[in-house]
N, C-alpha and C positions, 0 to 999 in steps of 0.2 A: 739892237734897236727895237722898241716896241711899237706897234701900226696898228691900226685901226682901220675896217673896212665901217663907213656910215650908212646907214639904208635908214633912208628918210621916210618914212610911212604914213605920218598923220601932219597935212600941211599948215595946221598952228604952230609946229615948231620954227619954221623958217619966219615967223610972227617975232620971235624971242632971237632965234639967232642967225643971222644971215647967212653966214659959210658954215655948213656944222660941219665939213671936211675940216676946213680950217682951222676950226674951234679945239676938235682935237689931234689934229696934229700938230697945234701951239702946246697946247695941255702936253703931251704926251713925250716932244723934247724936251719942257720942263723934268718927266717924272724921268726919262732917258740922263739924266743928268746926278738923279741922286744913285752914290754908290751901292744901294744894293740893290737895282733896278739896270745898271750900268751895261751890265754883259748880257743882259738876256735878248734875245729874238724872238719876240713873240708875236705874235698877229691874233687878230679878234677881231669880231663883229660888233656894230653897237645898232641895236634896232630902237629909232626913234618912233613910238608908237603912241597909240592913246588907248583908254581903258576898257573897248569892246574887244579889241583885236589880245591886251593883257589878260583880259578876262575868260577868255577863248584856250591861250596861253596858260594858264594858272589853273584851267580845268583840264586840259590835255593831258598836263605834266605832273601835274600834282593830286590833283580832284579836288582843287578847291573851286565853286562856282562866285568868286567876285574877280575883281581886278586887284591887282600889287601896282607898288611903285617900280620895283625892279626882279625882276627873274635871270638864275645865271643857269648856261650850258655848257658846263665846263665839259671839253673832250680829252680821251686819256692824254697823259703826260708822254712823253718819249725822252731817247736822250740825245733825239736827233738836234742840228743849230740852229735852224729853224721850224720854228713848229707853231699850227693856229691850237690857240689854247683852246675854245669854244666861243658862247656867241651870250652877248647880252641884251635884254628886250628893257626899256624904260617907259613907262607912262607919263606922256604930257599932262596929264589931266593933275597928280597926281601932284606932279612939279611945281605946275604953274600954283595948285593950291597953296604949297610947302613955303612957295616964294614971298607970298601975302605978308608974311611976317619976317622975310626973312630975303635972299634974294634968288632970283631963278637960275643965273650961272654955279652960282655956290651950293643950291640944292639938287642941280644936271650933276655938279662935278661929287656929290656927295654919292649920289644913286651909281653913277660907272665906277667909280672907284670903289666899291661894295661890291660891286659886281667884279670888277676885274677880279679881287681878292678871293674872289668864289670859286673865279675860273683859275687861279693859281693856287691853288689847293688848299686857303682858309674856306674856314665855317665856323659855326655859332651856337652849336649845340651844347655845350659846354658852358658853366659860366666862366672858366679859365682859359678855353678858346675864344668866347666873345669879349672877352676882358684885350684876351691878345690882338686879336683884330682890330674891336674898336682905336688900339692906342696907335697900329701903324696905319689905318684909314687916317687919322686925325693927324698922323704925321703927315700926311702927303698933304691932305686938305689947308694945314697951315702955311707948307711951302705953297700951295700953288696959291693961297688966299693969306697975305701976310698979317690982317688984321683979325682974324680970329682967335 
C-alpha cells in the first residue's frame, strides 16, 4: 500500500481543499488499485507549500534562484517491504495559476504524481525517458480524472 505523510505549509491551500489528508489518501487507494502499483509499500511526503518557501527549495537543491511547481527528493531505493521513497514540495501559487484554465484538483494531482514518478526512479532527461513518463503519468491522471 502506498501512504502519504501531508505537511500543510501555506494556509490557501485548505482554501482549495479541505482534508488534504483525505484528499490523498482517496487519490492514493485509487492508484493502490491499479496493477502495477498493487504490491508496493511505499511512503512519502507531500509538502503543501507556496513560492517563497519553493524558491528557497529550488536554490538550496538545485541553484536555481525562482520558484517551481514541483521538486522531488527521492531517497535511495532498498529492497526492504517497506520503505519511505522521499519527499515531494508543491507550490500553491503555481497551482492555483495552472487551474485558471484548467482545474485545481487536476493540476495538484498532476504536480504529486510527477513528483511521485521522480521519487520512484523516473526522470526526464531524455526525450525517450520523458516520452516514457509522460505516457504512465497520463495513465494514472486519466484513471483518477475519467474525463481527460
Amino acid at each position: 500500500m502506498i501512504k502519504a505523510n501531508v505537511i500543510l505549509d501555506h494556509y490557501k491551500w485548505k482554501n482549495k481543499i479541505k482534508n488534504p489528508n483525505n484528499y490523498f489518501k482517496k487519490k492514493l487507494n485509487k492508484l493502490n488499485k491499479i496493477s502495477s502499483f498493487k504490491k508496493k509499500n511505499y511512503e512519502f511526503s507531500v509538502l503543501l507549500t507556496n513560492n517563497k518557501k519553493m524558491k528557497n527549495l529550488n536554490f538550496k537543491f538545485r541553484n536555481k534562484d525562482k520558484p517551481t511547481d514541483v521538486l522531488s527528493f527521492p531517497f535511495n531505493h532498498s529492497k526492504k517491504k517497506n520503505v519511505y521513497i522521499g519527499d515531494i514540495a508543491i507550490s500553491f501559487e503555481i497551482v492555483n495559476k495552472r487551474s485558471k484554465s484548467s482545474n485545481f484538483l487536476l493540476e495538484l494531482d498532476k504536480m504529486w504524481i510527477h513528483g511521485y514518478f521522480h521519487l520512484i526512479g523516473y526522470d526526464h532527461k531524455k526525450i525517450i525517458d520523458f516520452k516514457k513518463m509522460t505516457k504512465k503519468e497520463n495513465l494514472v491522471l486519466k484513471y483518477f480524472h475519467k474525463t481527460i
